[in-house]
C-alpha positions as CSV (number, residue, x, y, z in Angstrom):
1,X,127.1,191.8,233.4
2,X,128.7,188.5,233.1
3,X,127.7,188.4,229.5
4,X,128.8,191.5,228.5
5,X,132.3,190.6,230.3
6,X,132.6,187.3,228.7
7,X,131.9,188.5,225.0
8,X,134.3,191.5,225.5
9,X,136.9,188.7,226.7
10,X,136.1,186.8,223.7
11,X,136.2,190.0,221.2
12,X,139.6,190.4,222.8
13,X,140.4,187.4,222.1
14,X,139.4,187.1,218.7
15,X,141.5,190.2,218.0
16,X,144.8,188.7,219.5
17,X,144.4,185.7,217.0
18,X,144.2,188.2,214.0
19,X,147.2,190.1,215.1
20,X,148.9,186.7,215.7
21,X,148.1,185.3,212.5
22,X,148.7,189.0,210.7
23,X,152.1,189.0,212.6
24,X,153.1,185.4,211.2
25,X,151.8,186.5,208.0
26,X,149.4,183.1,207.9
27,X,146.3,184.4,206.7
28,X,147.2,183.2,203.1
29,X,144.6,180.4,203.4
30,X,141.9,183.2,203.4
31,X,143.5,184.6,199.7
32,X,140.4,182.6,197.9
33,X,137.8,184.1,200.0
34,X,137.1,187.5,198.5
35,X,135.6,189.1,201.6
36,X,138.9,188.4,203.5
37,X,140.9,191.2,201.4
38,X,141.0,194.0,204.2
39,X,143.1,191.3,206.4
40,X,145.0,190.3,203.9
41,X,146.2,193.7,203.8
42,X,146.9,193.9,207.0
43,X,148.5,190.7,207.2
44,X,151.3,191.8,204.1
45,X,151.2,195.5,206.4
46,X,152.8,193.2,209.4
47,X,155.3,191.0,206.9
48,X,156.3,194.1,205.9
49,X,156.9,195.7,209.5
50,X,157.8,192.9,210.9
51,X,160.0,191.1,208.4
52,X,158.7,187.6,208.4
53,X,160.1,185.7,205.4
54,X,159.9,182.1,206.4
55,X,157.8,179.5,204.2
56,X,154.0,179.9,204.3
57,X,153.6,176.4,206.3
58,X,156.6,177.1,208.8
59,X,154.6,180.9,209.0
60,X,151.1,179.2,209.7
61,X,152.7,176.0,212.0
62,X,154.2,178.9,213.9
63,X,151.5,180.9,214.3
64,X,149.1,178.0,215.3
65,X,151.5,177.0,217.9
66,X,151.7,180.7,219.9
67,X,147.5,180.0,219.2
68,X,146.9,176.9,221.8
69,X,145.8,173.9,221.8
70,X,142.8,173.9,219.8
71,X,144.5,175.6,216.8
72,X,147.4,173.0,217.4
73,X,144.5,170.0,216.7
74,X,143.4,171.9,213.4
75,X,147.2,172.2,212.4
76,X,147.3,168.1,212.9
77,X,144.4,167.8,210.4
78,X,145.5,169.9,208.2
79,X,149.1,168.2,208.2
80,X,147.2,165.1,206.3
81,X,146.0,166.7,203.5
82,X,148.6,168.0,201.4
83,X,145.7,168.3,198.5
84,X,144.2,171.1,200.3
85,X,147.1,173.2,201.4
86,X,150.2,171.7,199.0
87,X,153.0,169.3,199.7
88,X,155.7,171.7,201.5
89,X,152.8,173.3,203.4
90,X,151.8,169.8,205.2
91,X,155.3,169.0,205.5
92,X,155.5,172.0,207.6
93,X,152.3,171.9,209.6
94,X,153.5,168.1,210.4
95,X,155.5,169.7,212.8
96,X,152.7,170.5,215.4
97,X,152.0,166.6,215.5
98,X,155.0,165.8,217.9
99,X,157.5,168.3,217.5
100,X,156.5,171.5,219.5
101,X,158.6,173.5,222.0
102,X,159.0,171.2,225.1
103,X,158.2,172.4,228.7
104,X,161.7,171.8,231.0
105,X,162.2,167.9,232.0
106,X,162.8,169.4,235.6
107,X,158.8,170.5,235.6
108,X,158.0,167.0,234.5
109,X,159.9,165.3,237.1
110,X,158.0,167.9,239.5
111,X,154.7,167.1,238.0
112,X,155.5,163.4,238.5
113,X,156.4,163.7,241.9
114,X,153.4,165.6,243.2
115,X,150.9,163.1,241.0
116,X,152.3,159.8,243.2
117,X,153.5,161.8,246.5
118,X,157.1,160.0,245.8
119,X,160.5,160.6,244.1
120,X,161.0,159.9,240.8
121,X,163.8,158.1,241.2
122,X,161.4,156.0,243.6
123,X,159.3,154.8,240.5
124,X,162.3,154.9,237.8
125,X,166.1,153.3,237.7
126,X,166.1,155.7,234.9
127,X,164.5,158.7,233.7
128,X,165.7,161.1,230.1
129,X,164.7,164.5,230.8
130,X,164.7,165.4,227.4
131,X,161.4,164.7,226.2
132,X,161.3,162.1,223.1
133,X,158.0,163.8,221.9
134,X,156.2,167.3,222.8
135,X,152.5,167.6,221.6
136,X,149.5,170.0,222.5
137,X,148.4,168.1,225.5
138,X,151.6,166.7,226.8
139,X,155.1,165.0,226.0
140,X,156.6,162.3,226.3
141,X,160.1,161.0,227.9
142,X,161.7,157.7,228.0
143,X,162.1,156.2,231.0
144,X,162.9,152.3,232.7
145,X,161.1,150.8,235.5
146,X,163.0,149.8,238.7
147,X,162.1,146.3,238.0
148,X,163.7,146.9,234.5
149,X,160.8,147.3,231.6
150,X,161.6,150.4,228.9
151,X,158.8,152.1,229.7
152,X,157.3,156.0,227.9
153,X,155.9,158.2,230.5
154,X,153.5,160.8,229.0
155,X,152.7,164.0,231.6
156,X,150.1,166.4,231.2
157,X,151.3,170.2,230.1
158,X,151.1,172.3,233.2
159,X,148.3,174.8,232.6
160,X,146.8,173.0,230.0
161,X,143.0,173.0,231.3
162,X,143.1,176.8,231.5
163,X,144.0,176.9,227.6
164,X,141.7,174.7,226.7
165,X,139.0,175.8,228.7
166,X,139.4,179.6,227.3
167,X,139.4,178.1,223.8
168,X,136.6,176.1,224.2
169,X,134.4,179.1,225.5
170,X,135.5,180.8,222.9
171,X,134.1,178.5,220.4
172,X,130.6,178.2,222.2
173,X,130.5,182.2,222.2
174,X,130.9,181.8,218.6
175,X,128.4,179.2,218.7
176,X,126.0,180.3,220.3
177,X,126.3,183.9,218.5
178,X,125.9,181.7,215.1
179,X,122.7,180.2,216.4
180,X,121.0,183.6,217.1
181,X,122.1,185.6,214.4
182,X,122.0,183.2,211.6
183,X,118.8,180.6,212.1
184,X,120.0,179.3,208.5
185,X,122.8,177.7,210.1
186,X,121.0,176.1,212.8
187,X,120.7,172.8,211.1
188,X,124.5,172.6,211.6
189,X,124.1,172.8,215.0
190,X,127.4,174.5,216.3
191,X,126.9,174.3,220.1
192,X,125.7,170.7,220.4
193,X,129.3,170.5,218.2
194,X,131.3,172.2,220.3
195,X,129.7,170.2,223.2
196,X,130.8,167.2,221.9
197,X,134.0,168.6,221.4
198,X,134.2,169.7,224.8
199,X,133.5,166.5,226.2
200,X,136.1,164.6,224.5
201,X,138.8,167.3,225.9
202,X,137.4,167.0,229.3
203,X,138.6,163.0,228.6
204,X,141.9,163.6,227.5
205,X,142.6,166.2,230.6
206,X,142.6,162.8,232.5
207,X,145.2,160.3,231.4
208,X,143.5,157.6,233.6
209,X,140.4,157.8,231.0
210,X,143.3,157.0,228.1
211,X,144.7,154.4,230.1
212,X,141.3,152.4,230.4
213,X,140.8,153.1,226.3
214,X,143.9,151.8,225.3
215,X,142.9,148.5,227.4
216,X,139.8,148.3,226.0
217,X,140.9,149.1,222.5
218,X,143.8,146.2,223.3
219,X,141.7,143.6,224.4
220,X,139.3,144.3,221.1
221,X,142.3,143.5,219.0
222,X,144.0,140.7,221.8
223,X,145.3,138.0,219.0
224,X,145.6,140.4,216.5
225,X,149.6,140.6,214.9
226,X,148.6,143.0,212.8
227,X,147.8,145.8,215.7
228,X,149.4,147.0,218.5
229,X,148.4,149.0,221.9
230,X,151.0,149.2,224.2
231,X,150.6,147.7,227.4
232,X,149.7,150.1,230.4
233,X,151.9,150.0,233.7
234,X,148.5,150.9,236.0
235,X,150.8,151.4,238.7
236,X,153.0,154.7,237.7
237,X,149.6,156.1,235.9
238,X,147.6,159.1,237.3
239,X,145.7,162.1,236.0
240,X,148.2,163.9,235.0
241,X,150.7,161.1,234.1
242,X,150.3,157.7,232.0
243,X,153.1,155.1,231.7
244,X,152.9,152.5,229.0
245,X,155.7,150.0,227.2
246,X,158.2,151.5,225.3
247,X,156.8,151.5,221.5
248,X,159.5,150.7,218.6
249,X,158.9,151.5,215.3
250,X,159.1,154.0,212.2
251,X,156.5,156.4,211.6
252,X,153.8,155.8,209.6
253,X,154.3,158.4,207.1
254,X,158.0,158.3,206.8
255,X,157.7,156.4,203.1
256,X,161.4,156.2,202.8
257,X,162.5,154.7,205.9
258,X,159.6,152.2,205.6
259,X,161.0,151.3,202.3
260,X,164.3,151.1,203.4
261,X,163.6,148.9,206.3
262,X,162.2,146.2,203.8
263,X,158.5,146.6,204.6
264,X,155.4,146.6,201.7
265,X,153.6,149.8,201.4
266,X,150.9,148.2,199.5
267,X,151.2,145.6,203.5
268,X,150.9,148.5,205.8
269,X,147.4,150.3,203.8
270,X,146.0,147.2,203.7
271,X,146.9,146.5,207.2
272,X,146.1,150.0,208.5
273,X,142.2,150.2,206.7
274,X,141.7,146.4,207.9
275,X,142.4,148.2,211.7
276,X,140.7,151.5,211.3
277,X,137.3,149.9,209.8
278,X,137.4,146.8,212.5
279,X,137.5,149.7,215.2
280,X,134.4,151.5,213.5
281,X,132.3,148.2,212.3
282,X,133.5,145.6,214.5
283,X,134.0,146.9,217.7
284,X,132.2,150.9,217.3
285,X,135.2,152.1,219.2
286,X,137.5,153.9,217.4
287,X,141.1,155.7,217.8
288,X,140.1,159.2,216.9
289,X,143.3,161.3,216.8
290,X,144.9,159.1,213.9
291,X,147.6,161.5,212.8
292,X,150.7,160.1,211.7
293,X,152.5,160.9,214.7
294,X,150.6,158.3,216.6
295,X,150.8,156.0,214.2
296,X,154.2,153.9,213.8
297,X,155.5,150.5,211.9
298,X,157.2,147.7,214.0
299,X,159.9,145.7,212.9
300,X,157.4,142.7,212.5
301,X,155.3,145.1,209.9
302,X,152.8,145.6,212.4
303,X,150.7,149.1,213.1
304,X,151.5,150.4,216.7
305,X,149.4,153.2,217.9
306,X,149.7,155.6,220.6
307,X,147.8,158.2,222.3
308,X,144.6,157.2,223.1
309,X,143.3,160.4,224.5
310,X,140.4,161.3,221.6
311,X,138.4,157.8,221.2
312,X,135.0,157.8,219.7
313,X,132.1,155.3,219.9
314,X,129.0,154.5,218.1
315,X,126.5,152.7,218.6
316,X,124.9,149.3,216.4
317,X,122.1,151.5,214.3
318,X,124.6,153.9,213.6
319,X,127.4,151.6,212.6
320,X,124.7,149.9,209.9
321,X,123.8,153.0,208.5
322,X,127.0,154.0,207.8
323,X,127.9,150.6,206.3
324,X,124.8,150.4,203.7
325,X,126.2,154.4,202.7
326,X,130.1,153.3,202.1
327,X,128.7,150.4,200.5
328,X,126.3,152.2,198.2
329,X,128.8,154.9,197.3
330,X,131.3,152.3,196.6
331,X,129.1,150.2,194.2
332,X,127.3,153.1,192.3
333,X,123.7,151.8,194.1
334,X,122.7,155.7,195.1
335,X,119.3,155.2,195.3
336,X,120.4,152.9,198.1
337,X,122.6,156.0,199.9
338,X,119.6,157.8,199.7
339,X,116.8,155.6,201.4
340,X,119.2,155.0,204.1
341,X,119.9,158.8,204.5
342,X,116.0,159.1,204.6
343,X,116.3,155.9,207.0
344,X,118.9,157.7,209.5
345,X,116.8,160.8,209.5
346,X,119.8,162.5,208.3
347,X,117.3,164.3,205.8
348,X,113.9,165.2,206.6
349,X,111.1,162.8,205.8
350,X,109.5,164.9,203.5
351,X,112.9,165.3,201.3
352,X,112.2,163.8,197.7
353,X,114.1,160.2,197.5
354,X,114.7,160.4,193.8
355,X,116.1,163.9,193.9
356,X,118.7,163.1,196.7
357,X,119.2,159.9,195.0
358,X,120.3,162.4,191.8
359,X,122.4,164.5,194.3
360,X,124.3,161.8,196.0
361,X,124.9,160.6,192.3
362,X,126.7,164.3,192.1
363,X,129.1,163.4,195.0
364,X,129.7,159.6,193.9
365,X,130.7,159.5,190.6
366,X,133.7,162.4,190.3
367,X,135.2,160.3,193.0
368,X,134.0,156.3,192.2
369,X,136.9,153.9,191.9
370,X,139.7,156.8,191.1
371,X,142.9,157.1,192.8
372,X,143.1,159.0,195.8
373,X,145.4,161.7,193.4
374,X,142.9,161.8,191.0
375,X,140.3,163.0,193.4
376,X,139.7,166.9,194.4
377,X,139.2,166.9,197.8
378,X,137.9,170.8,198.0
379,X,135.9,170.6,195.3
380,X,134.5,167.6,196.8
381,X,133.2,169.2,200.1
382,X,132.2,172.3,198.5
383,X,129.8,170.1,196.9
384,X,128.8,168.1,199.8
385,X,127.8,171.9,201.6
386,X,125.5,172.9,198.3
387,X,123.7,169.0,199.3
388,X,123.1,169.6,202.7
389,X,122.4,173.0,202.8
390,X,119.4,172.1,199.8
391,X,118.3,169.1,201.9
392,X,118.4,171.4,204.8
393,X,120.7,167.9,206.6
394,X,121.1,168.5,210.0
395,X,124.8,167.8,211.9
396,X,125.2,164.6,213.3
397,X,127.5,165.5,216.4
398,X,127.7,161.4,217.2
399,X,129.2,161.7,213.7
400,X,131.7,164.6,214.4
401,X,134.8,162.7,215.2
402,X,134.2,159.9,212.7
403,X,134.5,162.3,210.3
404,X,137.7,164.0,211.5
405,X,139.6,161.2,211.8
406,X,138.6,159.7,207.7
407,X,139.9,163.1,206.7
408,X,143.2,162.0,208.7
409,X,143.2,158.6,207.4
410,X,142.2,159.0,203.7
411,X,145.1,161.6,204.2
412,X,147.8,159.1,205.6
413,X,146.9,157.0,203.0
414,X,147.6,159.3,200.0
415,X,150.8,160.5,201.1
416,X,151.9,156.3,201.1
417,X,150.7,155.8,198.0
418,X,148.1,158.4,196.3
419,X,147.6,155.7,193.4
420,X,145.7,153.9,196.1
421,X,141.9,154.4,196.8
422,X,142.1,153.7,201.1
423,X,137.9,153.4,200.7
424,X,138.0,150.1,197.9
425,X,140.9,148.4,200.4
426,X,137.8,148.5,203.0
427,X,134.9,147.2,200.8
428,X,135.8,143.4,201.7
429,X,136.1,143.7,205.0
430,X,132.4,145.9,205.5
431,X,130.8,143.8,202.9
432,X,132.1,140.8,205.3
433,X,130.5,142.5,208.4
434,X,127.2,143.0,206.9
435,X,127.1,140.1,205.7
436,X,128.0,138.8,209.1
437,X,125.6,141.5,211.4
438,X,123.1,141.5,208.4
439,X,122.4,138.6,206.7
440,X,120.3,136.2,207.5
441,X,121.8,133.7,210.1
442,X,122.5,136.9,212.1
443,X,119.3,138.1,211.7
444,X,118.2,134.5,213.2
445,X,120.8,135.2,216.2
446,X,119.2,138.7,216.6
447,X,115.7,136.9,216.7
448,X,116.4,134.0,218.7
449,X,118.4,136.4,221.4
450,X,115.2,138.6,221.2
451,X,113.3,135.4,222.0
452,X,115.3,134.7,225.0
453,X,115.5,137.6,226.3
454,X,111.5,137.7,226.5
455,X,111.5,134.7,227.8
456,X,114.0,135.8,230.7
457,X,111.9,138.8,231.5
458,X,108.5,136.6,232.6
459,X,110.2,135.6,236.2
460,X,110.8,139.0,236.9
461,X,107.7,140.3,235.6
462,X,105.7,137.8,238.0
463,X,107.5,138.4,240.7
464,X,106.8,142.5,240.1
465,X,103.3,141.3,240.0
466,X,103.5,139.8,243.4
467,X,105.8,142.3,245.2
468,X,102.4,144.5,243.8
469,X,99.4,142.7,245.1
470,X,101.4,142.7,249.0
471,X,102.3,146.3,248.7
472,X,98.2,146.6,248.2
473,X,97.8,144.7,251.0
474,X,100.1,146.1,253.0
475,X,98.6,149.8,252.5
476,X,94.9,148.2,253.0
477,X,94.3,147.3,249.2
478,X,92.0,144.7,249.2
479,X,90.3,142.8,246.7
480,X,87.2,140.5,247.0
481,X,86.9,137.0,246.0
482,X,84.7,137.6,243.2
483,X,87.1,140.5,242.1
484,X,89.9,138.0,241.8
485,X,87.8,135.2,240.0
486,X,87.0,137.5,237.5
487,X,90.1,139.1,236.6
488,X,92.0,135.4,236.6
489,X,88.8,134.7,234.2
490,X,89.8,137.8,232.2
491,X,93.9,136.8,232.1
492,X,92.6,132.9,231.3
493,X,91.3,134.5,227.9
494,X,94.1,136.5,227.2
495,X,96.8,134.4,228.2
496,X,96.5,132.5,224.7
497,X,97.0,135.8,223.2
498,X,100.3,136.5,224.7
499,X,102.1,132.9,225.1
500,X,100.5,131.9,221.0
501,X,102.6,134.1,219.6
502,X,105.7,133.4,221.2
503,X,105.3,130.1,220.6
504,X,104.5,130.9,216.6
505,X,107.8,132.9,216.7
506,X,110.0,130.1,218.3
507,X,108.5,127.3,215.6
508,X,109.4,130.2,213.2
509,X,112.5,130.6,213.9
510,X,113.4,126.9,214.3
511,X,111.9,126.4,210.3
512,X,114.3,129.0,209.1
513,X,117.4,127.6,211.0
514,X,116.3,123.7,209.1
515,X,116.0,125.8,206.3
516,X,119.2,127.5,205.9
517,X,121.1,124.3,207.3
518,X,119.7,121.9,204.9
519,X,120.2,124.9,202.2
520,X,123.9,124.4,202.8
């Protein structure tokens, strides 16, 4: 019965975004999809009846907004790529990055108050009411300390878990329906994607969890002039509200006003890849919502971010992986994409190496040293589909918000300069970090480290073995005399066998480190 409720919910559901985007006439995006012509019709039916004659992108940034949340995310996305959907159309879906209707600076104050069980005024000598930002998940107002500091105070929309939560089971009914009705599309793996995406909402519906990622993400770039997280005020942050310093600064994508205010374009990309790719190599901790609303320029030329509620991580295998691809796409070495591919398991082990050498080729070389302008984007991923769908490559979910965020940040970095290639400003610096995670004095660390590590575990390991022989004889175990002689005669014989080689291995590894020294 539950079942049969819930999929009649979503049905329902599903219908009200149709007549939503039908009423806001913003189904053009579906005009190159021939199957989509009966809603088309009814989608110039309702512009008709209901007289909408604003720009397509003011039309679709609307109608996402009345949608929720998760169509306000996909808005955001969209917003960076102005190849996809045109200039003006960006320009108008920017919007939904900071600029949506604001909920009343009275319900904030509220909200605040029953987070800390005190008056506002209690916590702030001052406190703006109108909000300096509205986004999907919360808004912002300025605000200063009693003890003084300019401070921004971010608070939770009320409701917003209930939004969320009915768009996210809306996505795994459509997820799991995909899985059962179309075993084809297994391989992409639509619930464990929605999962993840699930699990990175339930993150950002607790603002302490973005407080402890902007520390850690500040302490990875502590010393760094180039980057800045705003420092957190621990004491006015809850679940529901987050207080950090005031941030300064001109957005990221406003081109003119950077210009104006003296700073290099050509600074701020190289300055902005040298961040994102040290977050994803480096450190394998990442800011994952990287739209240009969260992004500004300090007067020193610095990059200060904001919002820290989507991070992503990954892990050291999956960080070298990905390094040896960007590097292989960016020299041309294909055969090189593909063994590492195979490596992965990102195809399956019985895929022909030469073959998906010849189809990574496909992908490489229409977009290999051009300028991001030069470069079509949808043509692009309609070839990376026909690949995977012929390699049968399964989704990598670990992958999901990687992904997400280089569409964002190839995106910012076309609309600064499109001349630019956002991918060859990283090569240096992931050529450096293989070189320094991969070569082979870090191999030598990796090695010795394994070494010592071994070496550490033998204490313990004895002193399981004699916690084990007095549990035996605690529970009436015994062994006789000759028992024991034998079995120490045994481990006598053996015991070349296992301290030998670690031996061989440390003399090994001291003979490469004299090697590469006196190499020097």
């Amino acid at each position: 019965m539950f079942g049969l409720f819930r999929s009649l919910r979503n049905l329902a559901r599903l219908a009200r975004i149709g007549i939503i985007l039908a009423r806001h006439g913003a189904l053009f995006p579906l005009a190159g999809l021939g199957s989509a012509g009966m809603l088309l019709g009814v989608a110039r039916f309702a512009r008709r009846r209901f007289g909408v004659s604003s720009r397509p992108g003011e039309r679709l940034a609307e109608a996402f907004g009345r949608l929720g949340p998760c169509f306000i995310k996909l808005g955001q996305i969209l917003a960076t790529r102005a190849d996809l959907l045109g200039d003006e159309i960006a320009a108008d879906l920017a919007r939904l990055q900071d600029r949506l209707p604001p909920f009343p600076g009275a319900e904030a104050r509220r909200l605040i108050e029953t987070e800390f069980g005190q008056p506002v005024e209690a916590l702030f000598a001052a406190f703006d009411e109108v909000p300096v930002a509205a986004a999907s998940i919360a808004q912002v107002h300025f605000a200063r300390t009693t003890d003084g500091r300019e401070v921004a105070v971010k608070v939770l929309r009320p409701g917003i878990g209930r939004a969320f939560a009915r768009d996210l089971d809306l996505l795994m009914w459509l997820a799991e329906l995909v899985e059962r009705t179309r075993p084809d599309l297994r391989r992409l793996k639509p619930v464990e994607i929605v999962r993840t995406l699930a699990e990175a909402v339930r993150l950002e519906m607790d603002l302490r969890f973005e407080a402890a990622a902007a520390s850690e993400l500040a302490e990875n770039f502590a010393g760094d002039p180039s980057f800045r997280v705003p420092r957190i005020d621990w004491l006015r942050t809850g679940r529901t509200v987050l207080t950090t310093e005031r941030v300064a600064g001109i957005r990221i994508d406003d081109r003119a006003a950077l210009l104006a205010a003296g700073h290099d374009i050509d600074d701020i990309l190289r300055k902005g890849a040298d961040a994102f790719f040290n977050q994803v190599f480096r450190d394998g901790f990442f800011h994952a919502d990287q739209h240009p609303g969260n992004l500004f320029v300090d007067d020193s030329g610095a990059i200060a971010a904001v919002d820290f509620g989507i991070m992503g991580r990954l892990d050291r295998d999956t960080r070298y992986y990905l390094a040896d691809m960007l590097l292989g796409f960016l020299s041309g070495d294909y055969r090189r994409v593909a063994e590492v591919h195979l490596a992965a398991g990102y195809i399956p082990r019985d895929s022909s190496v030469a073959a998906f050498t010849q189809a990574c080729r496909s992908i490489g070389e229409p977009i290999l040293g051009r300028p991001l302008h030069e470069i079509s984007l949808a043509r692009l991923l309609a070839q990376l589909f026909r690949v995977t769908e012929q390699f049968r490559m399964e989704t990598q979910p670990q992958l999901l918000l990687l992904q997400k965020t280089m569409v964002q940040v190839e995106g910012l970095g076309r609309r600064l300069d499109p001349s630019v290639n956002i991918w060859a400003l990283a090569r240096p610096l992931v050529e450096a970090w293989m070189r320094d995670n991969r070569g082979p004095e870090a191999q030598l660390r990796q090695r010795v480290g394994a070494f010592a590590e071994t070496l550490d575990e033998l204490p313990r390991l004895l002193r399981g073995l004699g916690r084990l022989v007095e549990d035996w004889s605690q529970e009436g175990v015994f062994l006789h005399a000759e028992s024991l002689a034998a079995q120490a005669e045994r481990r006598g014989r053996q015991l070349p066998y296992l301290v030998v080689p670690l031996w061989i291995a440390a003399l090994a590894l001291i003979a490469m480190a004299a090697g590469m020294w006196l190499g020097r």
